[in-house]
N, C-alpha and C positions, 0 to 999 in steps of 0.2 A: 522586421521579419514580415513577412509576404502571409497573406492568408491561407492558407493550403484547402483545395480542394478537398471533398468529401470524400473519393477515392483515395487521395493520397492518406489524408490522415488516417483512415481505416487500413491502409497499407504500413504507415507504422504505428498502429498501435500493433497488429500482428508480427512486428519486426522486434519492438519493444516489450511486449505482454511476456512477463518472466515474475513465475509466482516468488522465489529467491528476494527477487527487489520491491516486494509490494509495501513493505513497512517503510522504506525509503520515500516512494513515491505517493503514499496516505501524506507523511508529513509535508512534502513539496507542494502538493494537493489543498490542504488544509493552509499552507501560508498565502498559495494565487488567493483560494476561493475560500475565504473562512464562514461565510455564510451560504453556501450551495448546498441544496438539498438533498445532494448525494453523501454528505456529510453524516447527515442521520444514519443514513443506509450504510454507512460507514463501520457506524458502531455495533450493529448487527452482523459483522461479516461473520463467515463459519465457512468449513472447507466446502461445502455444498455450494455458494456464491462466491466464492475467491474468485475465482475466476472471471467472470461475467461482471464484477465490480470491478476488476481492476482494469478490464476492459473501457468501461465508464470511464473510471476514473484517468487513463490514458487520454482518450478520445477529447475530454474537458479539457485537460492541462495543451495540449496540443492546439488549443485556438490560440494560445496564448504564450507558452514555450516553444521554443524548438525540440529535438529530438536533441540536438548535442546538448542543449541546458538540462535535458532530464538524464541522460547518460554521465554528466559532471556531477550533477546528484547524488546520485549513485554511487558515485566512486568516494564520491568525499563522504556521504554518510553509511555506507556500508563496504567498510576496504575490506572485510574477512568474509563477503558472501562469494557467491562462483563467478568467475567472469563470464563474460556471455563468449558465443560461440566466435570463434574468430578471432578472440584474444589473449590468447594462453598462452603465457610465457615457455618457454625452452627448458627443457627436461629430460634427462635420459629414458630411456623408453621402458625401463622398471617403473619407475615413477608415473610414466604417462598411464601406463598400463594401471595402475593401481587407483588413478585418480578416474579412470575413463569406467570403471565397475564400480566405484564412489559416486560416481554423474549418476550412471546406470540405476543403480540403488535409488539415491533419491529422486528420480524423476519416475518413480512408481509407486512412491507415495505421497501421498496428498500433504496439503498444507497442514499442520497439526490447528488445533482448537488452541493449543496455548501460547502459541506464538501470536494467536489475536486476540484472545484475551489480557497478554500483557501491553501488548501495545494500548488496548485501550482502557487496562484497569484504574488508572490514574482519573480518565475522564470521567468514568463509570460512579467511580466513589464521587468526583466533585457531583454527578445529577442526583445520586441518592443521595448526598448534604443538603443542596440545594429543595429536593424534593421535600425533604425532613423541614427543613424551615419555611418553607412553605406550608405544610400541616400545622408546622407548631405554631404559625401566625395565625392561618385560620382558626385555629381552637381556641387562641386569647383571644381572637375577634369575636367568635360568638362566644365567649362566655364573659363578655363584656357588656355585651348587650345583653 
């Protein structure tokens, strides 16, 4: 893969930037870079930075993906979200018409709080174990000494 200029990659992250596939793209994200510092920032998202992280997190994976390896992604780890624009299968036009006020609807509201809360509740609980054992070593420590 060729290195893509800063213009271009900034041209598809905006080609690519689709809140629909962000929980796709955290984990493809998380396997290039498992120790990038966006990671952190990660675990924080909330509907007020979805956007603007997943920006980030586009712009990263793109030094190093293509745009078809993150679109294969996609498809293989999220086949029931919306396809993107351009690829919607053949439907009679009740059905289009009903899916096209369904786009509508959801594209006027925000990403929920609990769709990133589950994605990263799993992780959440390992730092607050983690954290917990680390208290409970430092307490036998000093009361050892």
């Amino acid at each position: 893969m060729r290195t893509l200029t800063v213009t271009e990659r900034t041209k598809l992250v905006k080609q690519l930037a689709n809140l629909d596939y962000l929980e796709s793209d955290i984990l493809l994200f998380r396997e290039k870079f498992p120790r990038s510092k966006l990671n952190n920032e990660l675990l924080r998202i909330n509907k007020y930075n979805a956007t603007r992280l997943h920006g980030q997190l586009l712009y990263e994976l793109l030094s190093t993906v293509s745009a078809e390896e993150i679109k294969k992604n996609r498809k293989a780890s999220a086949p029931t979200a919306a396809a993107p624009e351009g690829e919607t299968e053949e439907m009679n036009p009740q059905e289009t018409a009903s899916k096209d006020e369904t786009a509508i609807d959801a594209s006027k509201s925000k990403p929920s709080e609990n769709i990133f809360r589950t994605l990263f509740k799993k992780e959440a609980n390992e730092v607050t174990a983690s954290q917990k054992k680390k208290e409970q070593e430092a307490k036998e420590t000093s009361s050892q000494e």
